[in-house]
PyMOL Python script that loads the backbone (N, CA, C, O; Angstrom):
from pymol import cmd

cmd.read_pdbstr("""\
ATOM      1  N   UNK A   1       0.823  -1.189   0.000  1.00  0.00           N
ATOM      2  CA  UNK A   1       0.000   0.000   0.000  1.00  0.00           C
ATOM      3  C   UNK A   1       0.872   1.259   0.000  1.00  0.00           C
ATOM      4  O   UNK A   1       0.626   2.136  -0.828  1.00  0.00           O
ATOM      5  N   UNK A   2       1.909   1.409   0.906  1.00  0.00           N
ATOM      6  CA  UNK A   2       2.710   2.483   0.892  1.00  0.00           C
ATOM      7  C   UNK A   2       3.438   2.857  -0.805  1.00  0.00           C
ATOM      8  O   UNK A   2       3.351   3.976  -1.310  1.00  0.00           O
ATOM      9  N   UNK A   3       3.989   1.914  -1.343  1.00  0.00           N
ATOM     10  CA  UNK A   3       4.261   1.760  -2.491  1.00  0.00           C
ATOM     11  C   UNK A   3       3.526   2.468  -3.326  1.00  0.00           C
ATOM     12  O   UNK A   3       3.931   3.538  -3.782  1.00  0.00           O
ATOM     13  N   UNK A   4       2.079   1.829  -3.692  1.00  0.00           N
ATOM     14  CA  UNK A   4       0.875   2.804  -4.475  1.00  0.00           C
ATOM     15  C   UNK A   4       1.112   4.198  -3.959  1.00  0.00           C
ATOM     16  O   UNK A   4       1.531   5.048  -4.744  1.00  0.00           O
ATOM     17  N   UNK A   5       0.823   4.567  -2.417  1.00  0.00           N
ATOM     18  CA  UNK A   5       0.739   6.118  -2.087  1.00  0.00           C
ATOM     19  C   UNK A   5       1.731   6.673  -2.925  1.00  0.00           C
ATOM     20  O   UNK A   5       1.597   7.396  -3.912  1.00  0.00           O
ATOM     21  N   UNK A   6       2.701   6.247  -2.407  1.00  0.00           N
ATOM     22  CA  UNK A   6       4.313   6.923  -2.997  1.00  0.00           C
ATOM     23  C   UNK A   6       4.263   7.763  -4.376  1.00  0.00           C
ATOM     24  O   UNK A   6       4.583   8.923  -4.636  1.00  0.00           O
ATOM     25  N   UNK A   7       3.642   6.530  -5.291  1.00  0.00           N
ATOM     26  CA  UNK A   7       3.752   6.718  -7.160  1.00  0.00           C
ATOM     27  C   UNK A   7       2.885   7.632  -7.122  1.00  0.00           C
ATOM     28  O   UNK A   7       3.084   8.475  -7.996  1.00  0.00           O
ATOM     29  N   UNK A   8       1.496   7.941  -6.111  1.00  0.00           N
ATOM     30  CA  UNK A   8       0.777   9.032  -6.427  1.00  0.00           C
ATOM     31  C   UNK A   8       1.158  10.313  -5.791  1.00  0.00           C
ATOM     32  O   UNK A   8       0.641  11.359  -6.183  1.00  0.00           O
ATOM     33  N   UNK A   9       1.908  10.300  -4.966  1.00  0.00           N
ATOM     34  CA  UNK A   9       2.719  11.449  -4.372  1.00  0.00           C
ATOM     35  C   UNK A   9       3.572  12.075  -5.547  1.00  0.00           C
ATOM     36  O   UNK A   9       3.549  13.152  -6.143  1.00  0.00           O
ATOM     37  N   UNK A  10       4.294  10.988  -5.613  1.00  0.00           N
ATOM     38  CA  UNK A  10       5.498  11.295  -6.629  1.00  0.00           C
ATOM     39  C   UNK A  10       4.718  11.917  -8.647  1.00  0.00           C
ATOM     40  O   UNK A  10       5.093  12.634  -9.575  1.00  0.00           O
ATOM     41  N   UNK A  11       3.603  11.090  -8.324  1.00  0.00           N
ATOM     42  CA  UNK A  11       3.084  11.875  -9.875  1.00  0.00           C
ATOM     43  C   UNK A  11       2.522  13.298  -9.934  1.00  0.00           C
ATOM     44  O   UNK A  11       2.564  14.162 -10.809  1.00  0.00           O
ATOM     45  N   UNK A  12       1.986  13.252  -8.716  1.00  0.00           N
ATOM     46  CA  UNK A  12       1.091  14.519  -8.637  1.00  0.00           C
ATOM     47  C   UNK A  12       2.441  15.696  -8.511  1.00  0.00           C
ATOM     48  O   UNK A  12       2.852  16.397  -9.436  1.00  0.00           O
ATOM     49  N   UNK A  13       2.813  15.676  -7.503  1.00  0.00           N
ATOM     50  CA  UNK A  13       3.924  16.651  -7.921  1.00  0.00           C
ATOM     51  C   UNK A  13       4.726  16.526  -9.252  1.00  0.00           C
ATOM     52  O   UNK A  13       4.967  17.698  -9.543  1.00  0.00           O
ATOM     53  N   UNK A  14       5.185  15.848 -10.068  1.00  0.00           N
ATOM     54  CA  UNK A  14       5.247  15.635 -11.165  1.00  0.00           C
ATOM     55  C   UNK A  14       4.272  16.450 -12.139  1.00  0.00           C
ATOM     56  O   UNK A  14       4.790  16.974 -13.125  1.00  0.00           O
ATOM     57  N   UNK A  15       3.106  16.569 -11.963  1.00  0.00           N
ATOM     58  CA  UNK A  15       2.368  16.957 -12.942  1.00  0.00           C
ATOM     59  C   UNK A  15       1.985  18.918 -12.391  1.00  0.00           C
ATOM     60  O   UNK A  15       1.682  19.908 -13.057  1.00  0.00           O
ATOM     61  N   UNK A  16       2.199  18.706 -10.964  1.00  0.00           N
ATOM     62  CA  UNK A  16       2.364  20.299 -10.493  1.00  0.00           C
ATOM     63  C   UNK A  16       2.930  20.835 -11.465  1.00  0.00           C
ATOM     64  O   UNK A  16       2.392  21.494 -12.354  1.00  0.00           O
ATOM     65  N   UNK A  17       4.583  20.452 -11.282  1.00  0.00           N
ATOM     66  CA  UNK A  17       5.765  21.097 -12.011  1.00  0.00           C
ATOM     67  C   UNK A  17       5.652  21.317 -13.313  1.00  0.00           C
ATOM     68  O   UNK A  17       6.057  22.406 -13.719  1.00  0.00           O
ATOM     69  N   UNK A  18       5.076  20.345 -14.294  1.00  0.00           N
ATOM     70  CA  UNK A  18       4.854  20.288 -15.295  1.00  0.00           C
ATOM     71  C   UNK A  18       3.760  20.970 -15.451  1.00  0.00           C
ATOM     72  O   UNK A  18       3.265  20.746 -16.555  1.00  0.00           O
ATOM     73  N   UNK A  19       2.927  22.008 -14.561  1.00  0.00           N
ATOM     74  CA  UNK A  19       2.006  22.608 -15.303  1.00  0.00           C
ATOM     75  C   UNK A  19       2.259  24.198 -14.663  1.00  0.00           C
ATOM     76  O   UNK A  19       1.642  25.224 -14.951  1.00  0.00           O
ATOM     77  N   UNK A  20       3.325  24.027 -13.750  1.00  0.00           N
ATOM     78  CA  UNK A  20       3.807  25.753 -13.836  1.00  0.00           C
ATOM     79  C   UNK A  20       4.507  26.351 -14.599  1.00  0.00           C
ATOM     80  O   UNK A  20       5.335  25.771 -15.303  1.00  0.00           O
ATOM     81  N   UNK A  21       4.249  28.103 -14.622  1.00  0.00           N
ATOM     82  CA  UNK A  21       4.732  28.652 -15.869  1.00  0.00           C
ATOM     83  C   UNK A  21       6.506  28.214 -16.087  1.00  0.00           C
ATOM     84  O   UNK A  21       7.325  27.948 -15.208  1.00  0.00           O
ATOM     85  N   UNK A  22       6.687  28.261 -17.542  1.00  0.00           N
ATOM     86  CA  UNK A  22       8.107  28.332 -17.342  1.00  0.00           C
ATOM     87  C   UNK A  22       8.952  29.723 -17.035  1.00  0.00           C
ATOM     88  O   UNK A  22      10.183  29.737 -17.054  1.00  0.00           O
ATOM     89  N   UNK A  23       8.201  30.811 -16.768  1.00  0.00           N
ATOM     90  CA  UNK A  23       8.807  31.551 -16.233  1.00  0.00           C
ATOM     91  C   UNK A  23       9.208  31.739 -14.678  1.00  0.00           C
ATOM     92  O   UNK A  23       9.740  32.726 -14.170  1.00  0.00           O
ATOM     93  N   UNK A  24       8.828  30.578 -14.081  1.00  0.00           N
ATOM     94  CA  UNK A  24       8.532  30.449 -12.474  1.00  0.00           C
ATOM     95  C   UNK A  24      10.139  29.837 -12.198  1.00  0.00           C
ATOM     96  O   UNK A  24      10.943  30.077 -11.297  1.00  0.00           O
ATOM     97  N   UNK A  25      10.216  28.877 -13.486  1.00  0.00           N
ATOM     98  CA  UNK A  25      11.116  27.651 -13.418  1.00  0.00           C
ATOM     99  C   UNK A  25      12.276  28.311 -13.463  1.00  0.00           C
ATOM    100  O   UNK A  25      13.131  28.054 -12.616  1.00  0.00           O
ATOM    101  N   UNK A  26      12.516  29.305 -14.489  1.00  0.00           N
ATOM    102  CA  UNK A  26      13.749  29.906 -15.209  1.00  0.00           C
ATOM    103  C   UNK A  26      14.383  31.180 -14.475  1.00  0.00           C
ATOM    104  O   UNK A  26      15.237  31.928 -14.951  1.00  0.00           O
ATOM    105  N   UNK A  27      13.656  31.286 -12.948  1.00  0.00           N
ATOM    106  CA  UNK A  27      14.527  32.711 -12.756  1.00  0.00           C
ATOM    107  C   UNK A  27      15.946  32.096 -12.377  1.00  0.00           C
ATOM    108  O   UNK A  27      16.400  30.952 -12.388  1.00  0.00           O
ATOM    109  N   UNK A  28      16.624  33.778 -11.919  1.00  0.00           N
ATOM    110  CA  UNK A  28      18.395  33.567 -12.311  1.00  0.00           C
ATOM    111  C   UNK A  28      18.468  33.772 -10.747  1.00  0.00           C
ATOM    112  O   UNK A  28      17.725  34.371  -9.969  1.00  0.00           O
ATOM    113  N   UNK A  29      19.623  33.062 -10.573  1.00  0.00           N
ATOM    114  CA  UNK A  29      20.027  32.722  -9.224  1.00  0.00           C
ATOM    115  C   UNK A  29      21.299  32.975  -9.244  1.00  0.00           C
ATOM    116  O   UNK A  29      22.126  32.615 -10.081  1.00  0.00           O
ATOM    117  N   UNK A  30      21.472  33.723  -8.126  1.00  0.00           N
ATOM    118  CA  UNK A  30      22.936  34.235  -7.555  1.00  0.00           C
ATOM    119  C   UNK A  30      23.222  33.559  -6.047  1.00  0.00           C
ATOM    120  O   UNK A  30      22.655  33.593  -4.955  1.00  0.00           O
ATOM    121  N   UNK A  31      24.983  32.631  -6.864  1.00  0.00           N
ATOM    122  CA  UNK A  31      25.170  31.917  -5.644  1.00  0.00           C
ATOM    123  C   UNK A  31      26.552  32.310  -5.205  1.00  0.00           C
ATOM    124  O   UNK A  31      27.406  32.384  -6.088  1.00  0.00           O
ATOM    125  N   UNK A  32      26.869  32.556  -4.044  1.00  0.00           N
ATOM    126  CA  UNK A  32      27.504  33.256  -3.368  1.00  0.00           C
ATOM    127  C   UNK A  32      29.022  32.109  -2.776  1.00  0.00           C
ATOM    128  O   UNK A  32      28.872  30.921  -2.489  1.00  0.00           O
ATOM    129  N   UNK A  33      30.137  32.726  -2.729  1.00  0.00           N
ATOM    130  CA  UNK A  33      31.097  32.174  -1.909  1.00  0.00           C
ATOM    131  C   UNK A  33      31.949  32.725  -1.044  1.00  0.00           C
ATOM    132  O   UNK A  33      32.704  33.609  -1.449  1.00  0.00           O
ATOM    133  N   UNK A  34      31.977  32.376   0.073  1.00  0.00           N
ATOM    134  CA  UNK A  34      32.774  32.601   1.279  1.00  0.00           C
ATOM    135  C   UNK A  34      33.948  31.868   1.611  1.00  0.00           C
ATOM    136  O   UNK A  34      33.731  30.659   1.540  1.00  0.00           O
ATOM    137  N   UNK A  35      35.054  32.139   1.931  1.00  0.00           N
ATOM    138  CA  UNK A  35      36.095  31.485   2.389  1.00  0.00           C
ATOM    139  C   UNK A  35      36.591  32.336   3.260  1.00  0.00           C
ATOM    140  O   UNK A  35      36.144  33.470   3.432  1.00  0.00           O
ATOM    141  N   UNK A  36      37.912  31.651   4.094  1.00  0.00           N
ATOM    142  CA  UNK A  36      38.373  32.136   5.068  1.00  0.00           C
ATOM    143  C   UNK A  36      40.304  32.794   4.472  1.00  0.00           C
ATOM    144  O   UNK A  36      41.033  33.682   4.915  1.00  0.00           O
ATOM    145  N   UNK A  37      40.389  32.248   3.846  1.00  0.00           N
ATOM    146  CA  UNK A  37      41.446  32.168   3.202  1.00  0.00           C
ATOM    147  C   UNK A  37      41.655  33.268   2.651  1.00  0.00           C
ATOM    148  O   UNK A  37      40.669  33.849   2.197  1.00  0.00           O
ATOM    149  N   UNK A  38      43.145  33.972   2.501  1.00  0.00           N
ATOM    150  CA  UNK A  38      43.591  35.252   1.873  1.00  0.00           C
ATOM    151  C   UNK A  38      43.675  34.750   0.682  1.00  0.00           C
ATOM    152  O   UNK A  38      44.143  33.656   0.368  1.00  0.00           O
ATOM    153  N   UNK A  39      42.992  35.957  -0.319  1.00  0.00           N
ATOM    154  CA  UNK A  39      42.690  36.134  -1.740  1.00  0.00           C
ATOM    155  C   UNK A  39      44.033  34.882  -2.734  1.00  0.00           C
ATOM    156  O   UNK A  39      43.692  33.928  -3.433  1.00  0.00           O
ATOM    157  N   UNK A  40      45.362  35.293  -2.484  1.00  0.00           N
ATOM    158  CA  UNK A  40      46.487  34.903  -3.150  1.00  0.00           C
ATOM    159  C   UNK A  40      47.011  33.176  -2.301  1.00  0.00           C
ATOM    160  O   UNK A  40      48.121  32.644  -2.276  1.00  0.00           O
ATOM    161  N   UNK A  41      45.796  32.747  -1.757  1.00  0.00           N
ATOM    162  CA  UNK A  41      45.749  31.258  -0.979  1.00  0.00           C
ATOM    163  C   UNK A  41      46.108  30.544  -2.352  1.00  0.00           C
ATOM    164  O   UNK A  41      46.004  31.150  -3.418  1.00  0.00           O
ATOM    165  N   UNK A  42      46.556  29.159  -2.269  1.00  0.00           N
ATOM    166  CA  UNK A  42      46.432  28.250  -3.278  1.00  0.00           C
ATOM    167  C   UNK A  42      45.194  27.863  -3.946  1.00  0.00           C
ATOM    168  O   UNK A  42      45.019  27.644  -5.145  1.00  0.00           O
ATOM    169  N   UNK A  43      44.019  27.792  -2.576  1.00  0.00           N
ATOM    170  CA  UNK A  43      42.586  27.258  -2.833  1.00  0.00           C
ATOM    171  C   UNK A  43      42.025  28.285  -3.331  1.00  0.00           C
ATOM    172  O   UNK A  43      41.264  27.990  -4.252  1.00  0.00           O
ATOM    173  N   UNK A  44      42.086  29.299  -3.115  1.00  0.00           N
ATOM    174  CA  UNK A  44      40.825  30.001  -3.538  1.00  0.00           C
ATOM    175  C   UNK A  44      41.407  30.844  -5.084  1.00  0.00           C
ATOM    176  O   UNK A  44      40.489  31.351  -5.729  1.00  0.00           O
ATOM    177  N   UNK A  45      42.598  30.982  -5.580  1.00  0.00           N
ATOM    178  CA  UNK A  45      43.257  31.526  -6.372  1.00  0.00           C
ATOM    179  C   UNK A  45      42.896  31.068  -7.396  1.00  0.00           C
ATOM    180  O   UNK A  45      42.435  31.688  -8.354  1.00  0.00           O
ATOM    181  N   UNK A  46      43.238  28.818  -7.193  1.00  0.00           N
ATOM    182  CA  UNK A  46      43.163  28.283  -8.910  1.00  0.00           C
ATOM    183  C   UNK A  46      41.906  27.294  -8.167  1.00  0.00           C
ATOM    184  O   UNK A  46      41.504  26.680  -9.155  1.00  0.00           O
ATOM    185  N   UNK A  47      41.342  26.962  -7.372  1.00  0.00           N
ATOM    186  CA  UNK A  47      40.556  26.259  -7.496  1.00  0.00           C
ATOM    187  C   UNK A  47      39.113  26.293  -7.063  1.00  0.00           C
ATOM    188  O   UNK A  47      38.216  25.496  -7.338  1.00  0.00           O
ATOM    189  N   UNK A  48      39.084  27.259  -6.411  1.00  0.00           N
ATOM    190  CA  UNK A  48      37.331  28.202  -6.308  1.00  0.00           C
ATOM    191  C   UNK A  48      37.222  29.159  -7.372  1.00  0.00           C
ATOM    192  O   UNK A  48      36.208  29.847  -7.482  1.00  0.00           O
TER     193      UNK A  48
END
""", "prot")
cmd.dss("prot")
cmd.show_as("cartoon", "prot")
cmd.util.cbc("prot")
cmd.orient("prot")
């Protein structure tokens, strides 16, 4: 029984997503980084 619930959990949100605008889907996201490390570090220089 849990099984059945699941697939209808899992569809219905499925079909949410699939029926909101795609402008809801597509905004732009700004993602941010913090470190502790001075600018000229090894890590944060060549590999962040």
């Amino acid at each position: 029984m849990k099984r059945r619930t699941m697939f209808k959990s899992v569809a219905a949100v499925a079909l949410t997503i699939g029926l909101l605008p795609s402008s809801t889907l597509a905004q732009e996201v700004t993602l941010r980084l913090h470190q502790f490390l001075p600018a000229p570090a090894t890590v944060p220089k060549h590999i962040l």
